[in-house]
C-alpha positions as CSV (number, residue, x, y, z in Angstrom):
1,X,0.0,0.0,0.0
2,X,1.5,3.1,-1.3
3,X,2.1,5.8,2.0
4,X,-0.1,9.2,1.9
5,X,0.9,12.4,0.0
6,X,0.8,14.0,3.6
7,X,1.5,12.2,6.6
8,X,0.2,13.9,9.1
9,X,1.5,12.3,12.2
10,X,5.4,11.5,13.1
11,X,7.8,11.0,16.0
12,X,10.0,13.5,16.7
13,X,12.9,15.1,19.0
14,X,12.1,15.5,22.6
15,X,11.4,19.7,23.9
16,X,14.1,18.8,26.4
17,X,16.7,17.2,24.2
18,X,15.9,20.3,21.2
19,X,16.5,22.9,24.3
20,X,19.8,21.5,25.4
21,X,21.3,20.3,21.2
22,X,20.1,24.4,20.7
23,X,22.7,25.8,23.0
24,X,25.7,24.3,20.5
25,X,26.6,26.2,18.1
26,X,26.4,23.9,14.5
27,X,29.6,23.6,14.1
28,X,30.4,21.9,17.0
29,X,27.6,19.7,16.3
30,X,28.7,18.8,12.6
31,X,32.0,18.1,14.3
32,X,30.7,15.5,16.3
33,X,28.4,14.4,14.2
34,X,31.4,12.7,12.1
35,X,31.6,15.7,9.8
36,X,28.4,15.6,8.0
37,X,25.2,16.7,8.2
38,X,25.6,19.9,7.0
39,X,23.6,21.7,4.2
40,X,25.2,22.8,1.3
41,X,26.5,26.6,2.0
42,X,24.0,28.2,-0.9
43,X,21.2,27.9,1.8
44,X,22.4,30.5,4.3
45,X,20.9,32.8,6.8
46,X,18.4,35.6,5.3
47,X,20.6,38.1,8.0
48,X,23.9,36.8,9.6
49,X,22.6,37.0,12.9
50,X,19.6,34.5,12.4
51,X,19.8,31.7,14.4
52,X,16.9,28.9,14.5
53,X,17.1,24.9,15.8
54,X,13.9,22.6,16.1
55,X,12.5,20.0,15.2
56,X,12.0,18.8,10.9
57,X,8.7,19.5,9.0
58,X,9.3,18.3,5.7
59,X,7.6,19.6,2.8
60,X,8.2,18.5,-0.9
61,X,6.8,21.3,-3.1
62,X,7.1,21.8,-7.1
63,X,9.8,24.5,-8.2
64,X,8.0,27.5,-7.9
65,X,4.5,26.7,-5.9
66,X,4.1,26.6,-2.7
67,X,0.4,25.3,-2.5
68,X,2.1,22.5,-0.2
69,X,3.2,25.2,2.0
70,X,0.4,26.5,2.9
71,X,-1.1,23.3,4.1
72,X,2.3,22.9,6.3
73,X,1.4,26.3,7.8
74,X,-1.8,24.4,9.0
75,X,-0.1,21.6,10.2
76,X,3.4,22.5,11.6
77,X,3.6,22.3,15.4
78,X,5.4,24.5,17.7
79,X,8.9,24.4,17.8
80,X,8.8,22.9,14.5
81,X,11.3,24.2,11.5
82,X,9.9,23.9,7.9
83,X,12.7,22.0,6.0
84,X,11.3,23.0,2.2
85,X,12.9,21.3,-0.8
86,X,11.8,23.7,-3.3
87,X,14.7,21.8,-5.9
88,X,16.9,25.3,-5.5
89,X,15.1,27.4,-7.9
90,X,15.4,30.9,-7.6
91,X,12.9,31.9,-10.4
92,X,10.2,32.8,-8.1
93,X,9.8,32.8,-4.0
94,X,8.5,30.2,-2.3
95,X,7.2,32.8,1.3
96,X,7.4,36.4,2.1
97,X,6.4,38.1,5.0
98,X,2.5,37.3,5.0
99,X,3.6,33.8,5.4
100,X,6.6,33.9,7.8
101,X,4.0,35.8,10.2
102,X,1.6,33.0,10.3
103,X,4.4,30.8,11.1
104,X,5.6,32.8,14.1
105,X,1.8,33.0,14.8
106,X,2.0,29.5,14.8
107,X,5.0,29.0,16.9
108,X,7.1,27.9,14.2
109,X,10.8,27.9,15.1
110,X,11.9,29.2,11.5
111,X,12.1,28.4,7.6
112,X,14.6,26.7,5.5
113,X,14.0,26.6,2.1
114,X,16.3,25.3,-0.9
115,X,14.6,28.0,-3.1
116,X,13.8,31.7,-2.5
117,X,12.0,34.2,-0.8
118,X,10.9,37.5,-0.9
119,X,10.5,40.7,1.6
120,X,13.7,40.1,3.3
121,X,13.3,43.7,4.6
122,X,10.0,43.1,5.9
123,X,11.6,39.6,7.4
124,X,14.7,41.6,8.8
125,X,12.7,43.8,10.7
126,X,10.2,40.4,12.3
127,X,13.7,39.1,13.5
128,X,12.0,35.8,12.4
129,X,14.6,33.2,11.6
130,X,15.0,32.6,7.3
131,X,17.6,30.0,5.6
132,X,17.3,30.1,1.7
133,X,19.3,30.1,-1.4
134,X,18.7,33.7,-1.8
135,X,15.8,36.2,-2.5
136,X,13.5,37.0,-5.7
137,X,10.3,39.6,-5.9
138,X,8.6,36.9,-8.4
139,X,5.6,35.5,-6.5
140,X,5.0,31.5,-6.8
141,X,2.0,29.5,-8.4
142,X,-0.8,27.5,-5.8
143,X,-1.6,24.6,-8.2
144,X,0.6,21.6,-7.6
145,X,0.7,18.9,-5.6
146,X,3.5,17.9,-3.4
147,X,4.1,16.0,-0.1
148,X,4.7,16.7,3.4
149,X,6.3,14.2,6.4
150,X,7.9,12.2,4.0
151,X,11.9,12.5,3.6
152,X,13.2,15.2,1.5
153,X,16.8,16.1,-0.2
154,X,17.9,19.7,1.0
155,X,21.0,21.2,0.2
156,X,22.0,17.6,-0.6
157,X,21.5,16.4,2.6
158,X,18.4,13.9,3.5
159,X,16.5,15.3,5.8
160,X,13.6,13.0,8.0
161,X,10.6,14.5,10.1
162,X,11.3,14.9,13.3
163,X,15.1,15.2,12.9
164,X,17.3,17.8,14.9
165,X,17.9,21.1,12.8
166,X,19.6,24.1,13.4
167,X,21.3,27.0,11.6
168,X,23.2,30.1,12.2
169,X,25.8,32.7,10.7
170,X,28.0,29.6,9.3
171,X,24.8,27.4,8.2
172,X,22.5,24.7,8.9
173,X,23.3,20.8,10.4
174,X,20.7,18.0,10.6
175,X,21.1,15.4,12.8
176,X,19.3,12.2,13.0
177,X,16.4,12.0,15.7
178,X,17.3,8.6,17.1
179,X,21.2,10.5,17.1
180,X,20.7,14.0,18.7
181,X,20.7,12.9,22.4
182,X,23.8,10.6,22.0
183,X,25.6,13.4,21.0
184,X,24.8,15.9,23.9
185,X,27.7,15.0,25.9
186,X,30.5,14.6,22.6
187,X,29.1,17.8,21.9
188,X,30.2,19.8,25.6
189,X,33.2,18.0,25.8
190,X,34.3,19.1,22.1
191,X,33.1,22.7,23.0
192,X,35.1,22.8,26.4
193,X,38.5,21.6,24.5
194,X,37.8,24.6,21.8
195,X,37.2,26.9,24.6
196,X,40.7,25.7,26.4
197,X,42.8,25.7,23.4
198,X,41.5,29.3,22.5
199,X,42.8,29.9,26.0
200,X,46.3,28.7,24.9
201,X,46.6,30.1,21.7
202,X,46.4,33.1,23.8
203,X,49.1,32.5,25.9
204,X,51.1,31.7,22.5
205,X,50.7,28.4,22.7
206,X,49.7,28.7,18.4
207,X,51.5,25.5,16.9
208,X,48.8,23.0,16.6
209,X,50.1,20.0,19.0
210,X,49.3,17.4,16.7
211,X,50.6,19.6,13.6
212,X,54.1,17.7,13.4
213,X,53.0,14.1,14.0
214,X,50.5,14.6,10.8
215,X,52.9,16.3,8.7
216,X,55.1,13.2,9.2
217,X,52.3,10.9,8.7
218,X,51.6,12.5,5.8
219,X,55.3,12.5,4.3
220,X,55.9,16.1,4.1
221,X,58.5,15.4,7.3
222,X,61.0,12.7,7.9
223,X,60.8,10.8,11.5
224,X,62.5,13.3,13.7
225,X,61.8,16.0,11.7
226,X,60.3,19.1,13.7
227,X,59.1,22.8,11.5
């Protein structure tokens, strides 16, 4: 039996476990997520100092209509992210500000959408979290059909409902639902070595202490070699 175009219902990331993940930075979360995760750097904050992290609502529109969108507006819960794969097309937008207020009306964490938008301005000045690939004044069609809760591609990463996203200045990381918690603790102990080593760099401690023993492994030095 072949799954609904919109699945309505789906597990997703504890409040708790969202609340604690959101106070990493994602960078340090990519980090100890193996190095992966992240989306492709073309969907970037709207304004540098947007920040979002929530929960996945997937939605699966056509390039250029965002009828599917609209029905995720009535469906999203709070604290929940819309995760849009509108293919990367920038020939029209996807939201503008009408829309991003009924999400933070909504309680919507924020938008990410591998397409475009429109009214940054108007967006700017709600403060309202925005990822996309960039802006267009073109306004989209309401005609086609699409899917939402099912997994989607964004910025070439596969993206589930219910998964761990968040985004700031640098960009956005998913992690896996059934993941997110394990990583909690990787994820303070990696931030508290970053935070010491900044501490010796500043005490000019700046060679990398692993720097030589790489280089050799790597062939540029000879056993015994230092720089």
């Amino acid at each position: 039996m072949s799954l609904p175009n919109i699945i309505k219902s789906f597990d997703r990331v504890p409040a708790d476990i969202v609340a604690q993940a959101a106070k990493f930075q994602p960078a340090i979360l990519a980090d100890v997520a193996g190095r992966r995760g992240a989306l492709h750097g073309r969907i970037r904050a709207l304004r540098p100092h947007m920040k979002l992290a929530g929960t996945a609502f997937t939605v699966e529109v056509r390039p250029g209509d965002n009828l599917m969108i609209h029905a995720a507006l009535a469906l999203a819960q709070p604290g929940d992210v819309l995760v849009i794969d509108g293919k990367g097309d920038q020939s029209s937008a996807l939201m503008g500000t009408i829309m991003m207020n009924a999400c933070r009306q909504r309680g919507i964490a924020g938008v990410v959408i591998d397409g475009a938008v429109r009214d940054s301005l108007d967006i700017d000045d709600m403060d309202y979290p925005v990822f996309s690939v960039g802006t267009n004044p073109n306004g989209p069609t309401k005609e086609v059909g699409g899917r939402i809760g099912h997994p989607v591609s964004v910025g070439g990463v596969t993206v589930h409902p219910g998964d761990f996203i968040c985004g700031d200045a640098d960009g956005l990381v998913v992690v896996e639902r059934e993941k997110i918690a394990s990583l909690l603790p990787l994820a303070e102990h990696k931030e508290a070595a970053e935070t010491r080593r900044i501490a010796q760099i500043k005490e000019g401690k700046t060679n990398a202490p692993w720097l030589v023993a790489s280089l050799i492994t790597a062939g540029v030095l000879k056993e015994g070699e230092t720089l």
